[in-house]
N, C-alpha and C positions, 0 to 999 in steps of 0.2 A: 431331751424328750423323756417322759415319765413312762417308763416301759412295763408292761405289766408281771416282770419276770425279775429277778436279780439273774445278769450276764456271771456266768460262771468266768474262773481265771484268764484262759485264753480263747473266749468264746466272741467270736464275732457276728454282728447282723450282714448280711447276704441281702436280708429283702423284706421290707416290713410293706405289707399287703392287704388290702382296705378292699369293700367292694366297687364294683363300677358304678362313675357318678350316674352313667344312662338304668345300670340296675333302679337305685334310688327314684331317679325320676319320674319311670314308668308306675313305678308304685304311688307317687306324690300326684301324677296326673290320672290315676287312677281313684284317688280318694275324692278328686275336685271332683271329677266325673261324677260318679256315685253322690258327692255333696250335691252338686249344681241339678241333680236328676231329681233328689227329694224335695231340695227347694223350689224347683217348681210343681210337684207335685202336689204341698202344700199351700203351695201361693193360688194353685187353681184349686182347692181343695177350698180355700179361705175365698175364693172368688163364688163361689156354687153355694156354700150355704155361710152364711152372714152371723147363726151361731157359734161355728166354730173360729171367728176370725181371733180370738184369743190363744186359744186353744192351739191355732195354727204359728202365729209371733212363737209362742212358746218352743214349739217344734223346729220353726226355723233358725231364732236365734241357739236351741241346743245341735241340732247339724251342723251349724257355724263353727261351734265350740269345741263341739269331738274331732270335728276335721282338723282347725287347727292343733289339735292335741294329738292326733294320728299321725300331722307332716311333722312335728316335732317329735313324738317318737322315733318317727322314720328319720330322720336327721340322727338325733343322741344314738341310736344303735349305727349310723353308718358310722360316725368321730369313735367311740368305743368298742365298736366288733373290730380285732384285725388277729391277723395272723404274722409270725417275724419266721421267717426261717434264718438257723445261723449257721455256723459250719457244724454245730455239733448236733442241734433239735429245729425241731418243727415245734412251735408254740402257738396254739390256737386261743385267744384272751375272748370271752364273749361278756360283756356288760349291760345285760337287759334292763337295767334301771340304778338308781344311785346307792341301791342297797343290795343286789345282784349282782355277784362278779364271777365268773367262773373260767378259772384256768388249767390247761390239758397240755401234757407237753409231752412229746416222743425222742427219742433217741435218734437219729436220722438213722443207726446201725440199724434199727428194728422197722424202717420202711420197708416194706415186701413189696406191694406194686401201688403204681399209680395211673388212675385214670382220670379224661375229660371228658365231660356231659356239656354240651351247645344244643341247646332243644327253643326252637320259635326262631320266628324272625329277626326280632331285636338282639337278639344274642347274636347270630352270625354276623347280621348288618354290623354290631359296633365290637365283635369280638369280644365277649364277655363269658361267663360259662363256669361251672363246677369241677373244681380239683378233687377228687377222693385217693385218702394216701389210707390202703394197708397197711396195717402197723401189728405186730407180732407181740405187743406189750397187750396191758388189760385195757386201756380206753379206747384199741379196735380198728376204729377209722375217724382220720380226720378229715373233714369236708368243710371245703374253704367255698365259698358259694359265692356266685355272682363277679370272680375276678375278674380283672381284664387282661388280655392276652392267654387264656389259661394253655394252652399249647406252650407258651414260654415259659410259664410256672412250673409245668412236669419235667421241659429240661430244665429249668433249673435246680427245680428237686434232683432231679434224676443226678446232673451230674456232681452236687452238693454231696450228694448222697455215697458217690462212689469214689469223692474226693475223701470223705471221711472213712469209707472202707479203707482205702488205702492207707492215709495216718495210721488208722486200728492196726492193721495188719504189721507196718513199717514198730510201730510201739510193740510188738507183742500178745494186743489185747484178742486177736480173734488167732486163735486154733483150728488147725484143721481146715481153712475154708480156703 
């Protein structure tokens, strides 16, 4: 797999983490919506007065167009947003387009707390929801959005996290703690 990170010497993936296919969805059946509402608004727009029926084609076949270009965006960002946690970081890769790429990566030592956000219906129904990991470095927080399971994502952080405090400690690397 083409990862958006080179794996450091002894560095392993744990959990490479995409968001939920039901997040994606509701977004994709939410664009048909909003498409299918204008197209008929137009079609009865184009029924009532007889000069705009051009005018209207026009408007409909560009709704057609941006929509499909909306569920394609909404796809390209779900294949290239993901998140890898390994034993050693937390990597957040986000690729908002083919010339867009932006990568963020923490130390798991410098995670300080983590929390989950499940807000609506559809999130609790199919267990889906917001990871925000405190991180003591300069990029802050990272928010991994729409996962599934995200209650199993915290412990998994969590205890990734305190696997690798112990290596640290067991090597030398932390002082004092």
């Amino acid at each position: 797999m083409d990862l958006p990170v080179q794996l450091q010497g002894d560095e392993q993936i744990i959990a490479l983490l995409r968001r939920h296919p039901v997040y994606i969805i509701l977004q994709i059946i939410g664009i048909i919506v909003l498409a299918m509402l204008l197209v008929s608004a137009f079609t009865w727009m184009q029924s009532q007065v007889v000069a705009l029926r051009s005018v209207m084609d026009i408007l409909i076949i560009a709704t057609a167009v941006i929509a499909l270009g909306a569920v394609g965006f909404i796809y390209y960002r779900y294949r290239n947003d993901l998140w890898l946690v390994t034993n050693q970081r937390l990597v957040d890769s986000i690729k908002t387009s083919p010339f867009s790429h932006e990568v963020a990566s923490a130390d798991l030592l410098n995670v300080q707390d983590i929390a989950v956000s499940k807000r609506g219906i559809f999130p609790t129904l199919f267990n889906f929801g917001d990871v925000s990991c405190q991180t003591a470095g300069s990029t802050g927080v990272f928010v991994l959005r729409g996962v599934p399971n995200p209650n199993g994502v915290l412990e998994l952080i969590d205890q990734t996290r305190d696997r690798a405090r112990e290596r640290a400690l067991k090597m030398g690397a932390i002082m004092g703690t």
